[in-house]
C-alpha positions in Angstrom: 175.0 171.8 122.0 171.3 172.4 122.7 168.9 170.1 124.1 166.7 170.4 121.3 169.7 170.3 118.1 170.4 166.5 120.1 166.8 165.7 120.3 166.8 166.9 116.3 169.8 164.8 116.0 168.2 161.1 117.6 164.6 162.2 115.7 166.6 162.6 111.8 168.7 159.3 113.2 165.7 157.7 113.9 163.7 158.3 110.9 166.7 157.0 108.7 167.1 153.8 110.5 163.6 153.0 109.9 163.9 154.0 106.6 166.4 150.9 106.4 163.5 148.9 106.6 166.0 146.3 108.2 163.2 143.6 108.1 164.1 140.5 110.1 161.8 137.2 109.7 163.9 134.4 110.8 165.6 133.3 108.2 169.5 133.2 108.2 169.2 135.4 104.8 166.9 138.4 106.2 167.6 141.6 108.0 170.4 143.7 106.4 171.3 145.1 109.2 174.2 146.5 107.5 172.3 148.7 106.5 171.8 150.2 109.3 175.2 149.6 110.7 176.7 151.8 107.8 174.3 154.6 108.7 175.8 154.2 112.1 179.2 154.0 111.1 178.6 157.6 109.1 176.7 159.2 112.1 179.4 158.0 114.8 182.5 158.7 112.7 181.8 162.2 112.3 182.6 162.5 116.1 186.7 161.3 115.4 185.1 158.2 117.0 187.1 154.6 116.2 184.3 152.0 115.3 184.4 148.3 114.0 182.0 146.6 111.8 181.8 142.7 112.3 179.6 140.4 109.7 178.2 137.0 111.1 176.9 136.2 107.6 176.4 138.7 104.2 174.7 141.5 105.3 174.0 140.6 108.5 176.5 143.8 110.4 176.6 144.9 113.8 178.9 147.8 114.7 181.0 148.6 117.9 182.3 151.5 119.0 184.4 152.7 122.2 185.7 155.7 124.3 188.5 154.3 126.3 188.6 154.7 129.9 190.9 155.8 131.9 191.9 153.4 134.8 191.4 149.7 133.7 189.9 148.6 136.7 187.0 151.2 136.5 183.7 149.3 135.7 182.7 149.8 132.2 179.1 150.3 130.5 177.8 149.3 127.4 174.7 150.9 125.6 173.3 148.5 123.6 170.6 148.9 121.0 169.7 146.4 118.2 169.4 147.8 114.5 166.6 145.1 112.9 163.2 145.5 113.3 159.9 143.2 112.8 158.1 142.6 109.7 154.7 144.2 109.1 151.1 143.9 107.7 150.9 147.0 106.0 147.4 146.9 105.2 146.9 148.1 109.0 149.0 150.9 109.0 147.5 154.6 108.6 151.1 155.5 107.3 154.0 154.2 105.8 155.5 151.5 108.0 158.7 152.1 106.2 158.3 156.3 105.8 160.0 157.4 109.4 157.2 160.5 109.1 157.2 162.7 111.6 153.4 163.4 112.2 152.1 165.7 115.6 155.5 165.5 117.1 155.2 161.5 117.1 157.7 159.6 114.2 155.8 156.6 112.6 157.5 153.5 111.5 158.2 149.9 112.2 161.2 150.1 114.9 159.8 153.2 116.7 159.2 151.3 119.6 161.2 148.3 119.1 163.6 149.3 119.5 165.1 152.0 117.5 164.5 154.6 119.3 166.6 153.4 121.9 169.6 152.4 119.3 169.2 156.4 117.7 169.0 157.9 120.7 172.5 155.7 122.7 174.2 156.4 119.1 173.3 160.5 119.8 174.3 160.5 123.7 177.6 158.6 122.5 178.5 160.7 119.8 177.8 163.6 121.8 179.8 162.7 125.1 183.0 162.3 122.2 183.0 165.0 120.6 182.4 167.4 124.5 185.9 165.4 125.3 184.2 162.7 127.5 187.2 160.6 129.6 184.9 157.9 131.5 187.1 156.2 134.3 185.9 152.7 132.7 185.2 152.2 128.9 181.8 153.6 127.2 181.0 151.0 124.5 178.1 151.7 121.8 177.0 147.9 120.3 174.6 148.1 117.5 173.7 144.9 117.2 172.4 142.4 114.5 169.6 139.5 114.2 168.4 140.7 118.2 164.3 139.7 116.7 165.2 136.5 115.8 167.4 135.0 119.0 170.7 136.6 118.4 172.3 134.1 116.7 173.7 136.0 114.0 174.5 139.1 116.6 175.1 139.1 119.9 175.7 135.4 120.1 177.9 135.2 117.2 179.5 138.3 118.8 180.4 136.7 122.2 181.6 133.6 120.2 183.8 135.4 118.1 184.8 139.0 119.5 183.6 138.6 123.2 186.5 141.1 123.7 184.7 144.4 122.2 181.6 143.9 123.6 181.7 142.7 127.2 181.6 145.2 129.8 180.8 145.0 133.4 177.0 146.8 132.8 174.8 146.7 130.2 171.8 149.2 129.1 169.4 147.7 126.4 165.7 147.7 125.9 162.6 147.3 127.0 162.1 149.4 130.2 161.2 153.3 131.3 157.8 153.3 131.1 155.9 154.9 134.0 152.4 154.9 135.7 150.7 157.1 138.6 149.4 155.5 141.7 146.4 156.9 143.1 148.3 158.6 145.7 150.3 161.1 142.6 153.6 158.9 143.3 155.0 157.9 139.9 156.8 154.9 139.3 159.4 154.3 136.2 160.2 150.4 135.5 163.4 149.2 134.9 163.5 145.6 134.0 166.0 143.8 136.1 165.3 139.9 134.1 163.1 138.5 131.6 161.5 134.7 131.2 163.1 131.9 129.7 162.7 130.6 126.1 161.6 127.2 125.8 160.0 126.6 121.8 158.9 123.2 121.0 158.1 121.7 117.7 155.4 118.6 118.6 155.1 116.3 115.8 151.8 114.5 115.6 151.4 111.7 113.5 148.2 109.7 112.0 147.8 107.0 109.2 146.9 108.3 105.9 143.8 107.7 103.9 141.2 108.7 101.1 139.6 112.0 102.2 136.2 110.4 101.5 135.9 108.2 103.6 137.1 109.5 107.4 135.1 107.3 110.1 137.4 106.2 112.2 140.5 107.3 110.5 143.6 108.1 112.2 143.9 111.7 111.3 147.2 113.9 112.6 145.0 117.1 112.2 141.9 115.9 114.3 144.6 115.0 116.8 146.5 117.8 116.8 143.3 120.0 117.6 143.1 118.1 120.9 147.0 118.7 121.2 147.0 122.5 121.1 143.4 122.6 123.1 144.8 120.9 125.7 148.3 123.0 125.3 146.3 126.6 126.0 143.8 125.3 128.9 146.9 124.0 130.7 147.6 125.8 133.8 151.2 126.0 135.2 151.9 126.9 138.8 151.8 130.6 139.7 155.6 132.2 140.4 155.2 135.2 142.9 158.9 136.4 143.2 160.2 139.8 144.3 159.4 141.2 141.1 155.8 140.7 140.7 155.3 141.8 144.4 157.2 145.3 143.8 154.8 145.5 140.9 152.0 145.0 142.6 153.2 147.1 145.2 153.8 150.0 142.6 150.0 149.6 142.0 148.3 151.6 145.0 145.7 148.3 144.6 142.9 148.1 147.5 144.0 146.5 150.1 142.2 143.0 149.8 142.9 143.1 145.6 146.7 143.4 147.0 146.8 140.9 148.8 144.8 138.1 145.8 147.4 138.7 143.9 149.7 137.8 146.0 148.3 134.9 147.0 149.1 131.5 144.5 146.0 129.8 145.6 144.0 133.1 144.4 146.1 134.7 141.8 144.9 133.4 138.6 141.3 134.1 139.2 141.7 137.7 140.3 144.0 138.6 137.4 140.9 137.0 135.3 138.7 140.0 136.6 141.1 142.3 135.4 140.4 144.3 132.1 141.9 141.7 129.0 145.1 144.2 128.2 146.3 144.3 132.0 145.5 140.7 132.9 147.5 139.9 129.8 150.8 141.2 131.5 150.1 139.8 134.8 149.6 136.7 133.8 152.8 136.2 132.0 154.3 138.0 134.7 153.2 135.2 137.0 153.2 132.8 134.7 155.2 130.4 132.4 153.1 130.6 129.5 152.1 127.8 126.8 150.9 129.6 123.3 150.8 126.7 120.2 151.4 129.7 117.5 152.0 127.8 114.3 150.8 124.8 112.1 152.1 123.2 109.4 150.1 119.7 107.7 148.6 118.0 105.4 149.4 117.3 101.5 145.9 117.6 100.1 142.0 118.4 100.4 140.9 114.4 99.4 143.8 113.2 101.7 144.1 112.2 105.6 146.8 113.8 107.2 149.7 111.6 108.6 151.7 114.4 110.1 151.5 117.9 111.5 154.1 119.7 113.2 152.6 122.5 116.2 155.3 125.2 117.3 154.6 126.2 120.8 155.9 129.3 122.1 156.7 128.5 125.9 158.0 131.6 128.4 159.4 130.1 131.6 159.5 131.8 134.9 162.6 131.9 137.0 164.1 128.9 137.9 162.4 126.4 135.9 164.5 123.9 134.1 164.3 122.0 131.2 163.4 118.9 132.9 160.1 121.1 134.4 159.3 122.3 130.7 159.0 118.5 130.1 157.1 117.4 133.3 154.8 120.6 132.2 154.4 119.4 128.4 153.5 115.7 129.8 151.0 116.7 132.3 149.3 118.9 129.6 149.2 116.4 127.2 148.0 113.7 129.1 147.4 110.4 127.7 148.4 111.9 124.5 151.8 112.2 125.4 153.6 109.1 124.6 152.6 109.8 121.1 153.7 113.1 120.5 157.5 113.7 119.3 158.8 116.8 121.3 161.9 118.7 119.6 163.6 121.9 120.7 163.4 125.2 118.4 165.3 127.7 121.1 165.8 127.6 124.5 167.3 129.8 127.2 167.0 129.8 130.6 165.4 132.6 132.5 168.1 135.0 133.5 168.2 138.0 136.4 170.3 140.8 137.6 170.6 141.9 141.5 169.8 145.4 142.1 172.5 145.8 145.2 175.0 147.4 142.8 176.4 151.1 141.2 174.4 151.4 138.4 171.0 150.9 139.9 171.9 153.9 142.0 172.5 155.5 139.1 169.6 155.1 137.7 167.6 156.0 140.5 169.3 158.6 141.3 169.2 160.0 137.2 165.2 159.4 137.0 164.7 161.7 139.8 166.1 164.6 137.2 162.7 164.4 135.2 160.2 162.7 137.7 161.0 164.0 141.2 159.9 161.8 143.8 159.5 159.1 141.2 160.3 155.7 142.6 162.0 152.9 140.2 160.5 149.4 140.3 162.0 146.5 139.0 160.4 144.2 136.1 160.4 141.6 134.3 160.7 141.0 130.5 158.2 138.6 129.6 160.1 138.1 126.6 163.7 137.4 125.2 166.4 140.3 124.4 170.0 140.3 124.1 170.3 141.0 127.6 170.7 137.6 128.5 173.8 136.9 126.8 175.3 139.7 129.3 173.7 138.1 132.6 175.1 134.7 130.9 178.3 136.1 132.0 177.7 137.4 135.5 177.5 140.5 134.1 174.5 143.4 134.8 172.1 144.0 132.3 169.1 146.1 132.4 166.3 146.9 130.1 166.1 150.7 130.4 165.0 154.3 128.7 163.4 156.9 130.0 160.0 158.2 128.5 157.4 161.1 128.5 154.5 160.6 131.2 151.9 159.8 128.3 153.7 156.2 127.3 153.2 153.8 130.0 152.9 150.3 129.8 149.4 149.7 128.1 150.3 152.4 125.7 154.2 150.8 124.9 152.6 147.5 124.9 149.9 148.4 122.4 152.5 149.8 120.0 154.9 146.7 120.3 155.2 144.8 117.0 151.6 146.4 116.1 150.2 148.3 113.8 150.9 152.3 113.7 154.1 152.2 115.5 155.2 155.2 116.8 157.2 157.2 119.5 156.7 160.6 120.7 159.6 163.5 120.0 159.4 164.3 123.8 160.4 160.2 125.2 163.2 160.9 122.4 164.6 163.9 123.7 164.4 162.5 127.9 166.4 159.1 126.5 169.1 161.1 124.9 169.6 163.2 128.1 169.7 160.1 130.3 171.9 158.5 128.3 174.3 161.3 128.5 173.2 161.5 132.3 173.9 158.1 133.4 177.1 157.4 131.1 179.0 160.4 133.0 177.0 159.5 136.8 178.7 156.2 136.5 182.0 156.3 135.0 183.7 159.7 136.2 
């Protein structure tokens, strides 16, 4: 089969999945990813392939499938990709968030980024490598996983709690990674995200005495106070974290020598990444950072009446190796003399996780970039939010975020795209995913 009728293949899978609309907000009842695992079921079965649905809840469906390997003590891979997808504002769409157009060689929709393309393109390489009589030493497992944009609690949590056995493998390839950039001196450098921050959500409860709205002069009001909570919340400053991934990033950079070297430095790294232009110093500062962001509000009965409770939920992103007990230590020294009055209660929390780079498959990766970008050097990153990932590292297993994509999407222009408006993914970045897919899955297991 030609490159291009499997690039035509992952495009048409693509723009059905979206198409899905497999809208995930939260809430136990959302998503249908069945949806979308049916389609998958269809696509992958028409390679002779044996696949297995499993439902956490109604409607909530992820999908497994397998090529056996040969030799039981061969490492095996799993290509991971979820199937549910953010919801939008359609208002700031130029096109139909739900339409899966294709549009100057570009397919729009919500999940074009995140991460769909991915899951289209793993299901392509998959189904291709079964039906071309693929015999992998160690098993090749597709998961096409529920519930990944709300915590995985209803997919790849559920999964390892109830049918670890289909889905663990020794390595695992999931999103967020691929992206390149050009140093100044023409060497280009693809990340591949090796760990990603903790999750540490709080709900703070702030409570005041009610009274008559009319009369507020000295009245203990929860909302007054919870202004003070959630200004005090995002001017806090947590200690810097400069670990091996942030300096091969920087490294990657081709920076000036003394701009190198600040932001490097703990003592000087806040205030140079504060020089930087807003979209870059956004990254590095969660990069470097464990991040405080009070996102949500909810208080109040009435206009006329005082408040007597408000609830703030605080997204926190912890670095690696901070505990829950330093989560607490940072919410008390940000709160001040406010915290003894503030009820603190967990929404989700996982620790940060990481994989080691001193094994096969980062070889392999290396070694398969170097068939698009020669020369190209692979830097490891961080995700400076959550994926499924983690329940893989969890296990002592390897998990990377990973993809391969055309020159034009790097960082800034991924980033931009990211649960935003006009969401979109070029035909070309399809295309170089499928073949590495197919690339790596037969580097590593034959």
């Amino acid at each position: 089969m030609t490159d291009a009728a499997l690039t035509g293949q992952t495009t048409e899978l693509l723009q059905a999945m979206i198409r899905n609309a497999c809208v995930n907000d939260g809430t136990p009842e959302s998503g249908d990813e069945t949806r979308n695992s049916d389609l998958l079921k269809t696509f992958l079965e028409g390679a002779g392939l044996d696949t297995q649905q499993y439902e956490s809840r109604p409607g909530r469906g992820s999908i497994v499938a397998r090529i056996e390997g040969s030799d039981p003590d061969a490492p095996s891979l799993c290509l991971m990709g979820h199937t549910d997808v953010v919801p939008v504002s359609p208002g700031g769409w130029s096109n139909d968030p739900f339409g899966g157009e294709l549009i100057d060689g570009e397919v729009w929709g919500r999940g074009a980024i995140d991460m769909l393309n991915l899951t289209s393109s793993m299901a392509v390489a998959f189904r291709h490598l079964a039906r071309t009589g693929f015999r992998p030493k160690g098993d090749l497992i597709y998961f096409g996983v529920a519930d990944e944009e709300a915590g995985g609690v209803w997919g790849a949590e559920w999964m390892f709690e109830h049918h670890p056995e289909v889905i663990d493998a020794d390595y695992c390839l999931t999103e967020l990674g691929g992206w390149s950039s050009v140093d100044d001196h023409g060497t280009r450098h693809v990340t591949i995200n090796i760990g990603e921050k903790g999750l540490a959500w709080r709900k703070l409860r702030v409570r005041g005495t009610p009274g008559h709205g009319s009369m507020p002069f000295g009245a203990d009001n929860a909302l007054v106070k919870a202004a003070e909570v959630v200004r005090r919340l995002s001017e806090h400053r947590p200690s810097p974290y400069i670990g091996e991934v942030w300096t091969a990033q920087v490294g990657s950079m081709g920076l000036p020598h003394e701009l190198h070297a600040a932001l490097l430095d703990p003592s000087r790294v806040y205030e140079t990444i504060a020089t930087l232009p807003v979209p870059i110093a956004r990254a590095c500062h969660a990069l470097t950072h464990t991040t405080i962001s009070p996102n949500v509000s909810h208080g109040g009965q009435k206009t006329n009446v005082i408040p007597d409770t408000v609830d703030i939920e605080v997204d926190i992103r912890t670095v690696p190796g901070t505990t829950t007990d330093d989560v607490e230590a940072m919410l008390t020294e940000a709160l001040g003399d406010l915290s003894g009055q503030i009820e603190v209660s967990t929404l989700q929390s996982s620790d940060p996780t990481q994989s080691r780079t001193d094994n096969p498959l980062w070889d392999v990766l290396a070694r398969n970039i170097q068939i698009v970008y020669p020369g190209a050097q692979i830097v490891p990153g961080l995700v400076v939010g959550g994926t499924d990932a983690r329940f893989y590292r969890d296990r002592g297993r390897v998990a990377y975020g990973a993809g391969l994509f055309s020159p034009d999407m790097t960082s800034a222009t991924f980033g931009s795209r990211f649960h935003g408006h006009d969401e979109r993914i070029d035909v070309e970045s399809l295309a170089l995913a499928t073949q590495f897919w197919i690339d790596i899955s037969r580097d590593l297991l034959t």
